[in-house]
NUKOLDO-364148 format. One line per 10 residues: for each residue x, y, z of N, C-alpha, C, O. Coordinates in pm, 1 decimal. Each point is the difference from the previous one (the first is absolute). Layout:
# NUKOLDO-364148
X,Y,Z,X,Y,Z,X,Y,Z,X,Y,Z ~ ... .
# end
This chain:
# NUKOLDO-364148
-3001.1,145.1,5157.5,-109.0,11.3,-91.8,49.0,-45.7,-137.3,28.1,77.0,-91.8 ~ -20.8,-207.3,87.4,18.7,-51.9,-189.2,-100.3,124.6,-123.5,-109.8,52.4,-18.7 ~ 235.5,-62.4,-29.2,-106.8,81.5,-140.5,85.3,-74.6,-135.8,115.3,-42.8,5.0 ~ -199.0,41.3,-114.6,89.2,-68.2,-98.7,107.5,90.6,-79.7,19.3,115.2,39.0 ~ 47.8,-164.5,-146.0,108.1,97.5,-63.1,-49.7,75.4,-52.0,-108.4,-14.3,-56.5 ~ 199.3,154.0,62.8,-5.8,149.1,-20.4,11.9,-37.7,-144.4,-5.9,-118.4,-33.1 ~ 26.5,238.9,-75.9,-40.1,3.4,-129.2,159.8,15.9,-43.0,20.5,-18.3,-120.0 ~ 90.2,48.4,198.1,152.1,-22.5,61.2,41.1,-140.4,-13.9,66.6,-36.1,-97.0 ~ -88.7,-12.0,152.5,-25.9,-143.5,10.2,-2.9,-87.2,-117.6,84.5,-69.2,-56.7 ~ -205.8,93.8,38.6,-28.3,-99.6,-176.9,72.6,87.3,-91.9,36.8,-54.4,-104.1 .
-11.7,161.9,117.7,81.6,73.2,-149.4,140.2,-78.6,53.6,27.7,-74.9,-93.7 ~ 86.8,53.9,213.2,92.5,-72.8,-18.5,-42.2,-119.6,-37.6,22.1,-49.7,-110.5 ~ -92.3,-7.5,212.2,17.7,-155.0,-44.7,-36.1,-68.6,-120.0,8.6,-122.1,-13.2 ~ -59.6,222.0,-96.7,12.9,-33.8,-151.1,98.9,48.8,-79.3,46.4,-38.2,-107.4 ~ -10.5,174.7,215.6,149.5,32.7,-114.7,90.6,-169.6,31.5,24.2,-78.5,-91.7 ~ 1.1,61.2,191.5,78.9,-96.5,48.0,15.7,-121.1,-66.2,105.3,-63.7,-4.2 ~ -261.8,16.9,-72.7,-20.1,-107.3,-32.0,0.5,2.8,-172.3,-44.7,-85.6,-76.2 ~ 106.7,205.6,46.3,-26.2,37.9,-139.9,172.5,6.9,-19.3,25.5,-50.5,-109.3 ~ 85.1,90.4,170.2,110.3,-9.7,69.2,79.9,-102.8,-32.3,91.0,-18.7,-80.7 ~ -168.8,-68.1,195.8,38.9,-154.3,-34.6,-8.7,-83.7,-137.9,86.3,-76.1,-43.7 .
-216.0,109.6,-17.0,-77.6,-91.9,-151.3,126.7,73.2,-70.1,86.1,-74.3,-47.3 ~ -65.9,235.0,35.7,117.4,38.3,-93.5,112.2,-34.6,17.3,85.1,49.9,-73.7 ~ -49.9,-132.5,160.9,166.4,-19.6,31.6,39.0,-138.5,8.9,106.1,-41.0,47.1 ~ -213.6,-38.4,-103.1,-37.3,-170.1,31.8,91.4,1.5,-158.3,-2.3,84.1,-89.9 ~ 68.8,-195.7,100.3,91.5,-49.0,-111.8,-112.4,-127.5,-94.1,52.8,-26.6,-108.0 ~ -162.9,-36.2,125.3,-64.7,-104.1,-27.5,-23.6,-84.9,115.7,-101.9,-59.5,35.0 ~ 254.9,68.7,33.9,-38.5,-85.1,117.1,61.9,-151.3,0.4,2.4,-82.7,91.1 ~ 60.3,73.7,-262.0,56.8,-162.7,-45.9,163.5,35.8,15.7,80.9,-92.7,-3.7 ~ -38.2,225.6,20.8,147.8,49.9,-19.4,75.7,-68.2,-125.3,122.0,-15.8,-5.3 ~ -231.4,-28.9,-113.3,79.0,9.7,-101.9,53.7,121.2,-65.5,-97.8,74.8,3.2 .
172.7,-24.0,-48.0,26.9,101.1,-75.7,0.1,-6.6,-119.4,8.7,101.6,-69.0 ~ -19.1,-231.9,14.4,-6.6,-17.7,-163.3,-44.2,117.4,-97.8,53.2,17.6,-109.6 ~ -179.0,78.4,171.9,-40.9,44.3,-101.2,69.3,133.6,-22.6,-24.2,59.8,-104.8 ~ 112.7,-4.8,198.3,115.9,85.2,-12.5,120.2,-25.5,-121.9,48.9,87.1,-72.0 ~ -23.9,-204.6,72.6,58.5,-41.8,-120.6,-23.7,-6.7,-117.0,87.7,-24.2,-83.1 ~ -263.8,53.1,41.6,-26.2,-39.6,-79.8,-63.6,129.7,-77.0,-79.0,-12.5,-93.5 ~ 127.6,150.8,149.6,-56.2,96.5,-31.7,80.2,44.0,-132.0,122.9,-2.0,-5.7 ~ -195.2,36.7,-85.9,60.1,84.9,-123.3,129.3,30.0,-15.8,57.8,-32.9,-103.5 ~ 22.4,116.7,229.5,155.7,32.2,-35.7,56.5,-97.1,61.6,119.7,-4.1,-28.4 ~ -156.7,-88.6,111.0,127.1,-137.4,77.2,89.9,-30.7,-122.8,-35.6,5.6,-117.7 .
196.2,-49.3,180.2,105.5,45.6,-68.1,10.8,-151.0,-89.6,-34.3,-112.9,35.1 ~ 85.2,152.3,-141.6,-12.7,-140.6,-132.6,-127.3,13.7,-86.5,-39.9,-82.0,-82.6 ~ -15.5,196.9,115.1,-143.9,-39.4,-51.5,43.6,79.0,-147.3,59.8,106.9,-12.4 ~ -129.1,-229.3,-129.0,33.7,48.7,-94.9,-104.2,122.9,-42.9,-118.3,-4.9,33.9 ~ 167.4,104.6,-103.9,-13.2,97.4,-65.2,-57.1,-2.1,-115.0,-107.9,52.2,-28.1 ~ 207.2,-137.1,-70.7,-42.9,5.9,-158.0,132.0,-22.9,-84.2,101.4,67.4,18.1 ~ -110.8,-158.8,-103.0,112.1,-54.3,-117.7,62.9,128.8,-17.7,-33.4,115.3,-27.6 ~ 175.8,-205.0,64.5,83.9,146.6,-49.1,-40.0,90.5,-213.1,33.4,102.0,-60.4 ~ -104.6,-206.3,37.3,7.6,17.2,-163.9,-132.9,88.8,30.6,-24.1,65.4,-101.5 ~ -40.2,-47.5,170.8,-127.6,126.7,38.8,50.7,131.6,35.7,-81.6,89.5,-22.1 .
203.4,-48.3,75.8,89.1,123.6,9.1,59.8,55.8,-120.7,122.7,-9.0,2.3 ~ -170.8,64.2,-107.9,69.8,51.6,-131.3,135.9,92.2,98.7,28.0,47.8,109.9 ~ 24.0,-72.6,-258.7,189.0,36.4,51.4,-6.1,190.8,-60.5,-24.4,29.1,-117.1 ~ 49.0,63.9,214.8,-35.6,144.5,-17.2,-141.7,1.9,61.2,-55.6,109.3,-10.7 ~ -0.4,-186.3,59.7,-163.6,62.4,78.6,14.5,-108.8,130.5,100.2,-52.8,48.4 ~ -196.2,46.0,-24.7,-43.5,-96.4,88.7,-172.0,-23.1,20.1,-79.5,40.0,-85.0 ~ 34.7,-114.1,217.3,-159.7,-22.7,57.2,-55.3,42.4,112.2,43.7,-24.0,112.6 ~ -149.3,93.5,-140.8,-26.5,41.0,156.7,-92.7,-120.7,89.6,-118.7,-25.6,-20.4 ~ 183.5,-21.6,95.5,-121.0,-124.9,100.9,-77.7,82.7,128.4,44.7,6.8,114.5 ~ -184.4,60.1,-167.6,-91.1,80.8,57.5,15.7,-53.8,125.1,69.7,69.7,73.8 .
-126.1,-205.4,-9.9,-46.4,-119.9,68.5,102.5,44.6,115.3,-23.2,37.0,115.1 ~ 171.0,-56.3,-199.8,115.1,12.8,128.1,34.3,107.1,14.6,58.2,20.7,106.5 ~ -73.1,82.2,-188.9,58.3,135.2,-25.9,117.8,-13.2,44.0,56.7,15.2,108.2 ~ -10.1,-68.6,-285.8,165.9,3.2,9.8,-13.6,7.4,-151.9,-96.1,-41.0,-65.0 ~ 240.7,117.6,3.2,-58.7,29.8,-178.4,196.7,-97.4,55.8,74.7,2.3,97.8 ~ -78.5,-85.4,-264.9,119.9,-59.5,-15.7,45.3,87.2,-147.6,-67.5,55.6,-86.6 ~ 200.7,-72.5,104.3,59.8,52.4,-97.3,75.4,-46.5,-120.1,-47.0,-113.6,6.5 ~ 104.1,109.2,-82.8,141.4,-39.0,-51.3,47.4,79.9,-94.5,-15.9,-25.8,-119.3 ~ 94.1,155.9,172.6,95.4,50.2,-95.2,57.1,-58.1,-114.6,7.0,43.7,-114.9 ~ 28.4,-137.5,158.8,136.6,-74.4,-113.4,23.3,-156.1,1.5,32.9,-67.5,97.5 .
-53.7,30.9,-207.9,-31.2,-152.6,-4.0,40.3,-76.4,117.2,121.6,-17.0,-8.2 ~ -166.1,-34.1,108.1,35.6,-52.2,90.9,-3.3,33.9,172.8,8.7,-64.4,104.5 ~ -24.9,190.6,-142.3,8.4,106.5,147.1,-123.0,9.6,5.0,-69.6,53.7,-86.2 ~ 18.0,-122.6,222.8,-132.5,32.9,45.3,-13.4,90.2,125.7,72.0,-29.8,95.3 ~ -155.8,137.1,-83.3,-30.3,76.1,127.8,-122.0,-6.2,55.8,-105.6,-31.6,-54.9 ~ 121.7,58.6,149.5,-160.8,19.0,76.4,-1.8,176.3,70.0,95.5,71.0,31.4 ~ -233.7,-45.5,-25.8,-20.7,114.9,94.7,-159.2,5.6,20.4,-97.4,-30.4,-68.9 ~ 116.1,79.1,185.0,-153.2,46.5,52.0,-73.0,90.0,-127.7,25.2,90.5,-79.5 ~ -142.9,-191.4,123.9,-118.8,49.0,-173.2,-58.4,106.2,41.6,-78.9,55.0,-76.8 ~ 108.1,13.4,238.7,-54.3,147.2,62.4,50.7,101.9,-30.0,93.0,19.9,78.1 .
-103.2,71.1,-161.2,13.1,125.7,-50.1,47.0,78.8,138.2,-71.2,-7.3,100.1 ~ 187.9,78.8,-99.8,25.3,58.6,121.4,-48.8,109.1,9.3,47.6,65.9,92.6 ~ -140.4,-7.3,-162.7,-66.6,118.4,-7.9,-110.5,3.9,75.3,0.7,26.2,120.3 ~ -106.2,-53.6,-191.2,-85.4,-45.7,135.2,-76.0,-145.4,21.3,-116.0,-21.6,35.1 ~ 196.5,-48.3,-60.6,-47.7,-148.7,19.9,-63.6,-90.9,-98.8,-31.6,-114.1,33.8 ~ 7.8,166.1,-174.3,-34.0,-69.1,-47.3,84.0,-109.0,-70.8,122.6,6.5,-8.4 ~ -220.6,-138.5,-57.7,68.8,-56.7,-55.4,43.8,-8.2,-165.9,-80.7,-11.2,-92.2 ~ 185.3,17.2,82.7,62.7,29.5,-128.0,-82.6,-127.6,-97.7,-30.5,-115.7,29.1 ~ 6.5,220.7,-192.5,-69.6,-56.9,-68.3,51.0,-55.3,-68.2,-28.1,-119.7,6.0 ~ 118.8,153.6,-99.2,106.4,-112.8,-75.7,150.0,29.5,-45.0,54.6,98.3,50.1 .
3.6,-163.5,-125.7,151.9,-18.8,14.6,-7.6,18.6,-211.0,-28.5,-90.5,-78.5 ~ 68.7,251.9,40.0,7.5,-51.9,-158.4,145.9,161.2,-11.6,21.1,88.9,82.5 ~ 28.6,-108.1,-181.5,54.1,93.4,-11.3,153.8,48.8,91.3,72.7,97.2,-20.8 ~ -61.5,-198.2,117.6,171.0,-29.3,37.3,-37.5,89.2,175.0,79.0,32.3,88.7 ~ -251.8,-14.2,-98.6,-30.3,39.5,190.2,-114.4,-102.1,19.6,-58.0,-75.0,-78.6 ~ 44.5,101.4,227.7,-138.1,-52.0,59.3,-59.5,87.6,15.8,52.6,92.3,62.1 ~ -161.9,-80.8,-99.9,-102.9,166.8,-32.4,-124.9,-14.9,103.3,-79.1,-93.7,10.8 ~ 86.0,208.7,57.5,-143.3,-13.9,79.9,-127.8,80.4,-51.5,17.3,121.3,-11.0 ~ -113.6,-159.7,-14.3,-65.1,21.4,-63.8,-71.6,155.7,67.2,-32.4,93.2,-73.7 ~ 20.4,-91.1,196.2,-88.8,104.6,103.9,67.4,125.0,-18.6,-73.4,95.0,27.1 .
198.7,-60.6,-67.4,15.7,96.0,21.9,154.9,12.7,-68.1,71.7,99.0,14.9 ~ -39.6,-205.0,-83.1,66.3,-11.9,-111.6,160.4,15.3,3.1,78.4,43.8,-84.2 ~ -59.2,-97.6,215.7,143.9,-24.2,28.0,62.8,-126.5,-65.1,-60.7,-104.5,-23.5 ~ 181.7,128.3,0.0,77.6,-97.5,-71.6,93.5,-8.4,90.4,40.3,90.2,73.4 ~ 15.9,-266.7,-82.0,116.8,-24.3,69.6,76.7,-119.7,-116.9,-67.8,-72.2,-73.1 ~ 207.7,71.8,75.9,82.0,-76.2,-47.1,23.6,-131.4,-11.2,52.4,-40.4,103.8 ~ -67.9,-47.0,-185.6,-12.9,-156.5,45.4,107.5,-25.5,51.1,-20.9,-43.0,113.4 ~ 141.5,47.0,-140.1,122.6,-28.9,52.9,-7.5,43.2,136.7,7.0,-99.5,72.2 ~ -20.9,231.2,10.5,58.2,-25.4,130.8,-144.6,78.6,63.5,16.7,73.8,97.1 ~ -139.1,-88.7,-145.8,-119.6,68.0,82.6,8.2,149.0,22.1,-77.4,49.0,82.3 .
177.7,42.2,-157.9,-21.8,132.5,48.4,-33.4,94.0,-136.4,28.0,-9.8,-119.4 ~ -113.1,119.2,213.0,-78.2,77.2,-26.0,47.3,33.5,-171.3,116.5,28.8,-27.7 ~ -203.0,-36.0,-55.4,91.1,72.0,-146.9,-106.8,129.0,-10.7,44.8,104.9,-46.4 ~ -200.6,-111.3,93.0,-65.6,96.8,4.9,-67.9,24.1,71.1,-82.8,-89.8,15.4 ~ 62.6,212.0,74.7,-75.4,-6.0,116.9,-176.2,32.1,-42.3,-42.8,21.6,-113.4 ~ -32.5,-26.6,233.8,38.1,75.7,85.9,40.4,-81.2,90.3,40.7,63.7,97.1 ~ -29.6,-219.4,-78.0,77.4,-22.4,99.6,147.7,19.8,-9.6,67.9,10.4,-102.2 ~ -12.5,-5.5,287.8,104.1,33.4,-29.4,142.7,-84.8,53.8,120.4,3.5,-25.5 ~ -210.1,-78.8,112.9,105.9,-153.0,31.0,-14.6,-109.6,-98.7,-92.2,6.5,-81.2 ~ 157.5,-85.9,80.6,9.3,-125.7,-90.1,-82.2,-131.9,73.5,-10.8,-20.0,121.0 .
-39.5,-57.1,-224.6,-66.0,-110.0,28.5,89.1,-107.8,101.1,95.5,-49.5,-59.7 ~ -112.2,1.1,215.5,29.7,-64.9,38.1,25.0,-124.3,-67.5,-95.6,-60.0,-49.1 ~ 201.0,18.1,41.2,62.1,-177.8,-41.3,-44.1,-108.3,97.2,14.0,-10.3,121.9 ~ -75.0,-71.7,-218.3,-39.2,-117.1,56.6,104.4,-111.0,-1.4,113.7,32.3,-34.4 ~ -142.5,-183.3,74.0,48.3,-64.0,-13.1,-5.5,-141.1,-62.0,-68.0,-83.3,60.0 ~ 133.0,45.8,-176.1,-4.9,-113.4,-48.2,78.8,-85.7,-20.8,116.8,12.8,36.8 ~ -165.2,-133.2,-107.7,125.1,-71.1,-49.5,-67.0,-69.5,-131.8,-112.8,-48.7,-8.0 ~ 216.8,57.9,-96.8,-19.4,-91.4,-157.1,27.1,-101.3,30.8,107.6,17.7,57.1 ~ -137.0,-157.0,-52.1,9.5,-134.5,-10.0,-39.1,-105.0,-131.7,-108.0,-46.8,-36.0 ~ 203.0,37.2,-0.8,-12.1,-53.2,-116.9,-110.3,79.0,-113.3,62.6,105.6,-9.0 .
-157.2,-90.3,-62.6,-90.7,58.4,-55.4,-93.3,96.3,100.4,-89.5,65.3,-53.8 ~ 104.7,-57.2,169.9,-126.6,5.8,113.1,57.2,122.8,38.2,119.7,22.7,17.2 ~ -217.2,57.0,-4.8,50.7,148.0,152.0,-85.9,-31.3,66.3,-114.0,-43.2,-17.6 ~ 205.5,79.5,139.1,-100.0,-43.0,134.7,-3.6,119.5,120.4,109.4,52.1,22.0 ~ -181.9,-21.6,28.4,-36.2,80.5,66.7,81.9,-62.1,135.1,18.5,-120.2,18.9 ~ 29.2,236.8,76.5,105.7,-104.9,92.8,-75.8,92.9,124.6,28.7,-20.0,118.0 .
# end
């Protein structure tokens, strides 16, 4: 006795087909546009002469704040507040200050100078090239 599909039936065979559309690459197997995302490594940052020497910049976009202690020494760290996630508002006064709840961390090595967070800002990674920081 044929009968058509159960209501079983069409609920897989659209999960299935919804499955597939999410896991499809384009279909050209270029990857180009992986490379071309915001943090891919070389990607410039900002003139080293945009990092004041004792502060630094926060780059919202990448959430990464750059630093420079001391004429020449540049740092990076995660612009995420280890407290509860937010992103740090600016760099004045020898910390990176989060604005939410008013933790301070150290430009020199990302750790805590005032809580309430209580781990230090993860280190990112860069490189100075000639005038240029670059996000690596």
């Amino acid at each position: 006795m044929p009968h058509g599909p159960t209501r079983r039936t069409v609920l897989l065979s659209t999960g299935a087909a919804v499955l597939v559309a999410g896991c499809g690459d384009g279909g050209d197997g270029d990857s180009s546009e992986a490379s071309a995302s915001p943090a891919s490594p070389g990607r410039e940052l900002a003139p080293t002469s945009d990092i004041p020497v004792g502060g630094g910049r926060v780059f919202t976009d990448e959430k990464v704040v750059v630093t420079q202690p001391e004429q020449g020494d540049f740092k990076a760290f995660s612009a995420v507040c280890t407290h509860q996630g937010c992103t740090v508002s600016d760099v004045r006064d020898g910390t990176i200050n989060c604005a939410c709840h008013n933790s301070r961390f150290r430009i020199a090595d990302g750790s805590v100078e005032q809580g309430p967070a209580t781990k230090p800002l993860p280190e990112e990674r860069i490189t100075v090239e000639g005038n240029s920081v670059r996000l690596v």
